[in-house]
mmCIF file of the C-alpha atoms, coordinates in Angstrom:
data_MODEL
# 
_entry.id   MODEL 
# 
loop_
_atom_site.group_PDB 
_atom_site.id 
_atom_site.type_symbol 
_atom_site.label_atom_id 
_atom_site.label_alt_id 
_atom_site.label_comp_id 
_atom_site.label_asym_id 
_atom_site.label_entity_id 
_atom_site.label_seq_id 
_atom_site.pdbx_PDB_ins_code 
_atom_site.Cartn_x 
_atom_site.Cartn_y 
_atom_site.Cartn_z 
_atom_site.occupancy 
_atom_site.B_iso_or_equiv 
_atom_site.pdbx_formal_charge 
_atom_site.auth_seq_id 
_atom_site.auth_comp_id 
_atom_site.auth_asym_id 
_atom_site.auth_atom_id 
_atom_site.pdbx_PDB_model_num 
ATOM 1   C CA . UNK A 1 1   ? 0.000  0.000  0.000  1.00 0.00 ? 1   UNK A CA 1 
ATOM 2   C CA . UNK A 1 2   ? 1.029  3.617  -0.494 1.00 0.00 ? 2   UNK A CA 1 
ATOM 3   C CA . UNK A 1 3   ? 0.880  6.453  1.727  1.00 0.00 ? 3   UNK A CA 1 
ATOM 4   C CA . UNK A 1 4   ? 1.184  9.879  0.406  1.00 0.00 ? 4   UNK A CA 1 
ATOM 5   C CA . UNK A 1 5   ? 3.631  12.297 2.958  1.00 0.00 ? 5   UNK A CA 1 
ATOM 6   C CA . UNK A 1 6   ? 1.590  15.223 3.806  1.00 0.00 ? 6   UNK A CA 1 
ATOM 7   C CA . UNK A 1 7   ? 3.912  16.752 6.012  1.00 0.00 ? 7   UNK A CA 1 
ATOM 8   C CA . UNK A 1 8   ? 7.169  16.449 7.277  1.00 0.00 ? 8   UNK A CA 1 
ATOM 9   C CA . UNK A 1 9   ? 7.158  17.493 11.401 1.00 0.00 ? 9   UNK A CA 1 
ATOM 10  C CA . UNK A 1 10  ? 11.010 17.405 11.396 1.00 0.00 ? 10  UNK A CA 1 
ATOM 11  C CA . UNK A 1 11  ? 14.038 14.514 9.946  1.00 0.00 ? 11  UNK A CA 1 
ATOM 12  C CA . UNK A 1 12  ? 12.875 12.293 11.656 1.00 0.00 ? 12  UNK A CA 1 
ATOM 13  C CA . UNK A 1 13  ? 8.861  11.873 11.321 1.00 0.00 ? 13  UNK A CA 1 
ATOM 14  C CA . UNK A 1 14  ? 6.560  12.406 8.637  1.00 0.00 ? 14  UNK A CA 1 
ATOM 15  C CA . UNK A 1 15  ? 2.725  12.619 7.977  1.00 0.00 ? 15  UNK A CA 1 
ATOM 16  C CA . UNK A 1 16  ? 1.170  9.976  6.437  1.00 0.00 ? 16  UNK A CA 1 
ATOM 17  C CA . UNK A 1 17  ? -2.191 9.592  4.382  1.00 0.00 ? 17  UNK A CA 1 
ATOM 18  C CA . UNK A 1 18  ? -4.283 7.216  4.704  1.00 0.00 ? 18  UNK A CA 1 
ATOM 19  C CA . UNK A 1 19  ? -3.708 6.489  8.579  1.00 0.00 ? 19  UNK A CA 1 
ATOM 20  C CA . UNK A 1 20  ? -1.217 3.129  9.250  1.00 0.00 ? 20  UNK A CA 1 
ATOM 21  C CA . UNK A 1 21  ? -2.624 0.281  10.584 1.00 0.00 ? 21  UNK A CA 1 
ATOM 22  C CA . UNK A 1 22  ? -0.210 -2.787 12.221 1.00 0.00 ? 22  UNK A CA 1 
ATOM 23  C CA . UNK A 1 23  ? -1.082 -5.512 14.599 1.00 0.00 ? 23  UNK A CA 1 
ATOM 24  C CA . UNK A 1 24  ? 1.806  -5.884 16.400 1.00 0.00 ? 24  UNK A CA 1 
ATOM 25  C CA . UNK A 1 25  ? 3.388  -9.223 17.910 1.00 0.00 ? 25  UNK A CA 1 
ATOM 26  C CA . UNK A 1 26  ? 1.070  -9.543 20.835 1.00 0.00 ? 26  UNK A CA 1 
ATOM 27  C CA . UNK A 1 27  ? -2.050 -8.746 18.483 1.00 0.00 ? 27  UNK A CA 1 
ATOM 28  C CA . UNK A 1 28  ? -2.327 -4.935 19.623 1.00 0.00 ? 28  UNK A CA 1 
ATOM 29  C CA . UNK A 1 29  ? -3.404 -2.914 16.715 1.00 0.00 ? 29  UNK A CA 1 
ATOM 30  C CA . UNK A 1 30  ? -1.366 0.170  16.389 1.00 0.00 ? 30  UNK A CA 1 
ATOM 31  C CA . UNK A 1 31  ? -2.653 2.892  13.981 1.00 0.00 ? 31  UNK A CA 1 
ATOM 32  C CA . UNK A 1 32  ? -1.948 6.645  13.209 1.00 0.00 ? 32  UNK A CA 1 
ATOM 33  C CA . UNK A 1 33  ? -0.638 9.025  10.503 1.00 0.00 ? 33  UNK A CA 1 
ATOM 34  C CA . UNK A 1 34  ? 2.459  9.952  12.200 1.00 0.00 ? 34  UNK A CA 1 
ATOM 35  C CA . UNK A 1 35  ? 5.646  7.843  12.165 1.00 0.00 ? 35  UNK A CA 1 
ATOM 36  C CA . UNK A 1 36  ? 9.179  7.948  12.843 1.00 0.00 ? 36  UNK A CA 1 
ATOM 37  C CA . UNK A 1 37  ? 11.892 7.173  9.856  1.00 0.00 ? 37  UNK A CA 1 
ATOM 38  C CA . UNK A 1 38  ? 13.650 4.004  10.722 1.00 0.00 ? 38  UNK A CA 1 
ATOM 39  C CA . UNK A 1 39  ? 17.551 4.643  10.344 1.00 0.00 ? 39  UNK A CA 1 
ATOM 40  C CA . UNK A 1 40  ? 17.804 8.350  10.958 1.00 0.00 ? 40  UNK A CA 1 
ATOM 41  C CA . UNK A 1 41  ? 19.764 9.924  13.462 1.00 0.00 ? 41  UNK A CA 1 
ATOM 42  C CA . UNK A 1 42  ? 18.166 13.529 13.695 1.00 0.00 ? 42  UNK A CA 1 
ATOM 43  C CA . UNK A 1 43  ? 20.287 16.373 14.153 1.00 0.00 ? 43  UNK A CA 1 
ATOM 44  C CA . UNK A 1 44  ? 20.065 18.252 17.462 1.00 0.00 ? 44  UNK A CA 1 
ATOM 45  C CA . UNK A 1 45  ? 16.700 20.748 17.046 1.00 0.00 ? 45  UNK A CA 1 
ATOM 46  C CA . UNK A 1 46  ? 17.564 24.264 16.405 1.00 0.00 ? 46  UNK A CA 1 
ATOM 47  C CA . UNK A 1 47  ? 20.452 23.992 14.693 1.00 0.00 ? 47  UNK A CA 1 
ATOM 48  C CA . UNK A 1 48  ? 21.181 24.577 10.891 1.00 0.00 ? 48  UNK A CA 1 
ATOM 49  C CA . UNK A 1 49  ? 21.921 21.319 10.500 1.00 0.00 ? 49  UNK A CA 1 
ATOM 50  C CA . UNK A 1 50  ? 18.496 20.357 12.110 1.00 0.00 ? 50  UNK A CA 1 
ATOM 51  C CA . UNK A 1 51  ? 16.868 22.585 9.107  1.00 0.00 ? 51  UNK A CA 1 
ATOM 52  C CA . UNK A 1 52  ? 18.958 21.673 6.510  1.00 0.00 ? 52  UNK A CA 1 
ATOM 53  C CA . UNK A 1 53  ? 17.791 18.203 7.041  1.00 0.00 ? 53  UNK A CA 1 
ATOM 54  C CA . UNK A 1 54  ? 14.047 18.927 7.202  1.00 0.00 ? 54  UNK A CA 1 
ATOM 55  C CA . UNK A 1 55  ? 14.447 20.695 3.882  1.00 0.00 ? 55  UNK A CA 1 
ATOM 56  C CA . UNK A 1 56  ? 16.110 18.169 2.059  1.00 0.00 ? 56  UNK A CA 1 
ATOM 57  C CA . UNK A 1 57  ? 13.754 15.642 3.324  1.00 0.00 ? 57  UNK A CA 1 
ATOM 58  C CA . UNK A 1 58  ? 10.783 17.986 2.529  1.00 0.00 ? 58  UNK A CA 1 
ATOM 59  C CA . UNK A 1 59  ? 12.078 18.343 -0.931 1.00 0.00 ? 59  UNK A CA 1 
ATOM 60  C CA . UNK A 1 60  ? 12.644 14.490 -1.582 1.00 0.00 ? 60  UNK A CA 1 
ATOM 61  C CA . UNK A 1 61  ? 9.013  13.228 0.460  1.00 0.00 ? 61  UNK A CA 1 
ATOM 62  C CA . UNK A 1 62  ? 6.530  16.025 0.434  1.00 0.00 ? 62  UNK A CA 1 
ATOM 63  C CA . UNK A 1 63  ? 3.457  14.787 -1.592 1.00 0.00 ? 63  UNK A CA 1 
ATOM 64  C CA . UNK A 1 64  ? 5.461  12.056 -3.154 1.00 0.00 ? 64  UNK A CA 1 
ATOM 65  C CA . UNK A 1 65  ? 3.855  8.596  -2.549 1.00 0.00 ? 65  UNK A CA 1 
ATOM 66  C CA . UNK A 1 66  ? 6.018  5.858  -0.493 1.00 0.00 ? 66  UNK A CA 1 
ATOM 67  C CA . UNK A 1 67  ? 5.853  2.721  1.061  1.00 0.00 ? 67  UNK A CA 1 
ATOM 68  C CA . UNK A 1 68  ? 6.149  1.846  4.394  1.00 0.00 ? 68  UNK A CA 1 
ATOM 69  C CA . UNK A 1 69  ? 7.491  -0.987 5.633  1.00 0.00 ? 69  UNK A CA 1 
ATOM 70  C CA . UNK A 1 70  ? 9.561  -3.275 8.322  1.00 0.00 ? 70  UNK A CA 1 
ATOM 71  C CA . UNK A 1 71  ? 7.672  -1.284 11.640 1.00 0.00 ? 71  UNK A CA 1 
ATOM 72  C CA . UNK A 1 72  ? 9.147  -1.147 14.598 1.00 0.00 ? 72  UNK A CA 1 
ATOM 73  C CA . UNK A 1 73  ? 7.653  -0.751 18.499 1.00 0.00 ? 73  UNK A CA 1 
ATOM 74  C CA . UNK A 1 74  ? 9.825  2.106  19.384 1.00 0.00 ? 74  UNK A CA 1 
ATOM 75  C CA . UNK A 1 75  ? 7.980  3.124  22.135 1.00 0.00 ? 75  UNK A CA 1 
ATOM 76  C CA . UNK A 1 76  ? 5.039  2.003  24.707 1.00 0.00 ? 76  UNK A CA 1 
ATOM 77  C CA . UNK A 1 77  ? 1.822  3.471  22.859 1.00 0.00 ? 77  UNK A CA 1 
ATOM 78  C CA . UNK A 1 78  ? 0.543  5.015  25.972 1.00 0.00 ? 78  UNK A CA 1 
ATOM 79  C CA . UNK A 1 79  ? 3.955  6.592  26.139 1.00 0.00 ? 79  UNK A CA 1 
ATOM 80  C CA . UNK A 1 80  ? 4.371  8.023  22.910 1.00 0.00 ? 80  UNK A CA 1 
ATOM 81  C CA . UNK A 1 81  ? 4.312  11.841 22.159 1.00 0.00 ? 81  UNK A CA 1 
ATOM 82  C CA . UNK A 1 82  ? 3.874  11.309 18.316 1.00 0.00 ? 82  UNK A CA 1 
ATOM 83  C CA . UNK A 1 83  ? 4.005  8.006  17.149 1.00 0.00 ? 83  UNK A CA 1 
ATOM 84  C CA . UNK A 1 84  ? 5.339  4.564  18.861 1.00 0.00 ? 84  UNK A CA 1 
ATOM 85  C CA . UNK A 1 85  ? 6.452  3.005  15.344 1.00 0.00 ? 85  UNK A CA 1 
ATOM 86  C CA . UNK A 1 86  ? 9.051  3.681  12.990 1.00 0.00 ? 86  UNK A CA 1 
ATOM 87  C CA . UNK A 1 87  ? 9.138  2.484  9.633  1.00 0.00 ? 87  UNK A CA 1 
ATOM 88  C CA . UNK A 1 88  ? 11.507 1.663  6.588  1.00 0.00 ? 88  UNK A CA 1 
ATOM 89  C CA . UNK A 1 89  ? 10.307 4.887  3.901  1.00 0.00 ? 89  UNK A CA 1 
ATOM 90  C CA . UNK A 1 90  ? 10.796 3.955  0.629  1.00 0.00 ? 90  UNK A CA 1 
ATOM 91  C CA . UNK A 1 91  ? 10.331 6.425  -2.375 1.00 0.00 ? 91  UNK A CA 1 
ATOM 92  C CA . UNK A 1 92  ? 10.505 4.349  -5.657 1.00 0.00 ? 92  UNK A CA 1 
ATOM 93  C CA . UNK A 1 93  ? 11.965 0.991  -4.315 1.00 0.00 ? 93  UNK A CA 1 
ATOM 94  C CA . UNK A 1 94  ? 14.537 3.091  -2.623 1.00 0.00 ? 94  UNK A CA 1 
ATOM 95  C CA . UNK A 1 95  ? 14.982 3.412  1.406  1.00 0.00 ? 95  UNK A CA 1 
ATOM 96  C CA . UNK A 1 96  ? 15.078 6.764  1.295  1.00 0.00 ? 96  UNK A CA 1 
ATOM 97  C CA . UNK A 1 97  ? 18.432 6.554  4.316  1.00 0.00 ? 97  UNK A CA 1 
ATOM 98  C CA . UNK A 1 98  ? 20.166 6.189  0.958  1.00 0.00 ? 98  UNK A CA 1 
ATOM 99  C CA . UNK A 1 99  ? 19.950 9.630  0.157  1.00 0.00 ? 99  UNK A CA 1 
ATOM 100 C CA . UNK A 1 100 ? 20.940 10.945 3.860  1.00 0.00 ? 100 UNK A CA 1 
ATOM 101 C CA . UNK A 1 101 ? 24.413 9.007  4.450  1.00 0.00 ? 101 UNK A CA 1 
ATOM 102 C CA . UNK A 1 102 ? 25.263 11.600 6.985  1.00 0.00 ? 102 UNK A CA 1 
ATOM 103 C CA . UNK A 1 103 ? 22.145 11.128 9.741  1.00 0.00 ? 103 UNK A CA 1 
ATOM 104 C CA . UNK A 1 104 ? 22.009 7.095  8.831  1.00 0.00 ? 104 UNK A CA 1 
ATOM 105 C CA . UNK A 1 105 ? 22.092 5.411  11.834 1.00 0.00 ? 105 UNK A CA 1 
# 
């Protein structure tokens, strides 16, 4: 399935649409339209790097349909500010880390 990114909150987590669905391993259903970007390391908020990154992810990802896949339980749901997944993002059969060498994790 694809999910068009309708807005990127900062390197590290996008908007999604339609909302994610995943039943995790214990059969909790986990569901949202905000994920994390499996892979990233985000550079420290505030700093130019920290907006250089959002731009060049903004530019690559904005309205461009990818897919999402290999989620990960990052966090307890209950605990989660934004979203307790991260996923593989892949633009055109291409994990999109591939075009951020510098923040791959």
């Amino acid at each position: 399935m694809k999910f068009k990114v309708t807005e990127i909150i900062n390197f590290d987590t996008i908007k999604v649409s339609p909302m994610w669905s995943w039943k995790n391993p214990n059969g909790t259903i986990l569901e949202g339209d905000i994920l994390r970007i499996w892979g990233s390391f985000t550079p420290p908020h505030g700093t130019s790097a920290a907006k250089y990154a959002k731009e060049k992810l903004e530019k690559l990802l904005k309205d461009q349909l990818v897919d999402l896949r290999n989620p990960k339980i990052i966090i307890k749901q209950e605990e989660a500010k934004v979203s307790p997944i991260a996923c593989d993002v892949y633009l055109n059969d291409v994990n999109i880390m591939l075009y951020f060498p510098e923040y791959k994790v």
